[in-house]
N, C-alpha and C positions, 0 to 999 in steps of 0.2 A: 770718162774713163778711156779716152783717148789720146791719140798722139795728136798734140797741136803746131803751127807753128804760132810765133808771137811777133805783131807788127806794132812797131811803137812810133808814134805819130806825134808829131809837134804843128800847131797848126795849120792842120790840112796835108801835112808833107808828110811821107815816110823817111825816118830818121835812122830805122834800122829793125833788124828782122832774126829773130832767132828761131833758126828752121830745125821743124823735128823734134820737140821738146817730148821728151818719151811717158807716157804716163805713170803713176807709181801705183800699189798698192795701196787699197783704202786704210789699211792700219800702220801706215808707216806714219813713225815718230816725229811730230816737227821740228825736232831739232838735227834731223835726218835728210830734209826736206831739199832739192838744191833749190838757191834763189837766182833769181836770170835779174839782171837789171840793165836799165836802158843807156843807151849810150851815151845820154845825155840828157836835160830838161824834157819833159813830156807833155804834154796834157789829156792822151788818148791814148789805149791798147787797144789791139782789134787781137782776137785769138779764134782762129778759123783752124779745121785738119792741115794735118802733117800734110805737106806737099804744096797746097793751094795755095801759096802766096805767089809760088811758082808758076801755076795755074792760071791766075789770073794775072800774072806777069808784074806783082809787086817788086818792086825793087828799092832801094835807098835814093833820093829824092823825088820819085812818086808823087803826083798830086793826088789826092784819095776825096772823091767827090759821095753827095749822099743822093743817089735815085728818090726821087719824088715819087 
């Protein structure tokens, strides 16, 4: 029940970032709903807080590695 951004990832790479996705109310209707899509082919979302892509200085081709 928070505000996220949303990082969409194509192998390994950030392909694009929808910052700030606001959260809704738990009884809102799904056909009420907004839908975000990627901006292209995906294979991965990352959805972290509003701000933190930022944060962590994601940006649109980004390589996005996994910590052991």
């Amino acid at each position: 029940l928070i505000s996220i951004d949303i990082v969409w990832i194509r192998e390994g790479t950030v392909v694009g970032i929808e910052k700030s996705v606001p959260s809704l109310p738990l009884n809102t209707p799904d056909n009420q709903l907004p839908q975000y899509t990627s901006p292209g082919p995906v294979d991965a979302v990352l959805e972290i807080g509003a701000g933190k892509a930022g944060v962590y200085g994601l940006k649109e081709g980004e390589k996005i590695t996994q910590n052991q």
